[in-house]
N, C-alpha and C positions, 0 to 999 in steps of 0.2 A: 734606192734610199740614198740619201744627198748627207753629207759628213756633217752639216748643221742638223739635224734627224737623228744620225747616230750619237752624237754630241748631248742632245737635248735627252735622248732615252737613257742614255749612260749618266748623266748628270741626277735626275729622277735616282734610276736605282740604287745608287750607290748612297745617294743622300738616306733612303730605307734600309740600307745597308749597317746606315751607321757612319758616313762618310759625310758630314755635312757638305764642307765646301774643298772638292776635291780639285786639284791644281791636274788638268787636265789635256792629253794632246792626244788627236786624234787623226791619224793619220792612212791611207789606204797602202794595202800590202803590196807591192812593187812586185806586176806582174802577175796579179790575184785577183782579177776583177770581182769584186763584190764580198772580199774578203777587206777586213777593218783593225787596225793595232788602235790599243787605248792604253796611251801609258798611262800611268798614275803615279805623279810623283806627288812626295813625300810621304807615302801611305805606309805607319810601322804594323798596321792593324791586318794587312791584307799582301797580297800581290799587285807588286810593281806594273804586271803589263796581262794585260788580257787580249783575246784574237777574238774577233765574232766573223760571218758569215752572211751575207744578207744582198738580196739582190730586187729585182724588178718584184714588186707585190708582196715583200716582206712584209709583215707585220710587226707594229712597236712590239707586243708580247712576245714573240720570238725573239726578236733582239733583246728585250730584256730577261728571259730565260738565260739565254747565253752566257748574260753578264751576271746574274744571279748563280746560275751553275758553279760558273768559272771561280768568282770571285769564294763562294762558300765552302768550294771542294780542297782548296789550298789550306 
């Protein structure tokens, strides 16, 4: 999955989230192939940074699990 992918999923769920237009960087884990940081700035609503997981034949729905998970458990 290619960082404009992980981008485009993350931008979706978060907007569902309740995040409309979220100021977003998306960056790979240094060292973690197919591991993903999404910071999220200026978010007072939620958590600043999320890690997803996603590699050759991931599915958007997994990645958006992830982010759904992450974001709602905090």
């Amino acid at each position: 999955m290619e960082q404009h992918d992980v981008e485009r999923i993350a931008r979706a769920t978060l907007k569902e989230l309740g995040v409309p237009r979220p100021d977003l960087s998306i960056v790979p884990v240094e060292g973690q192939p197919g591991q993903w940081r999404i910071e999220i700035r200026g978010n007072a609503n939620g958590p600043d940074m999320l890690k997803i997981k996603c590699g050759h034949g991931t599915t958007p729905q997994w990645v958006r699990e992830q982010i759904f998970n992450q974001y709602t458990s905090s």
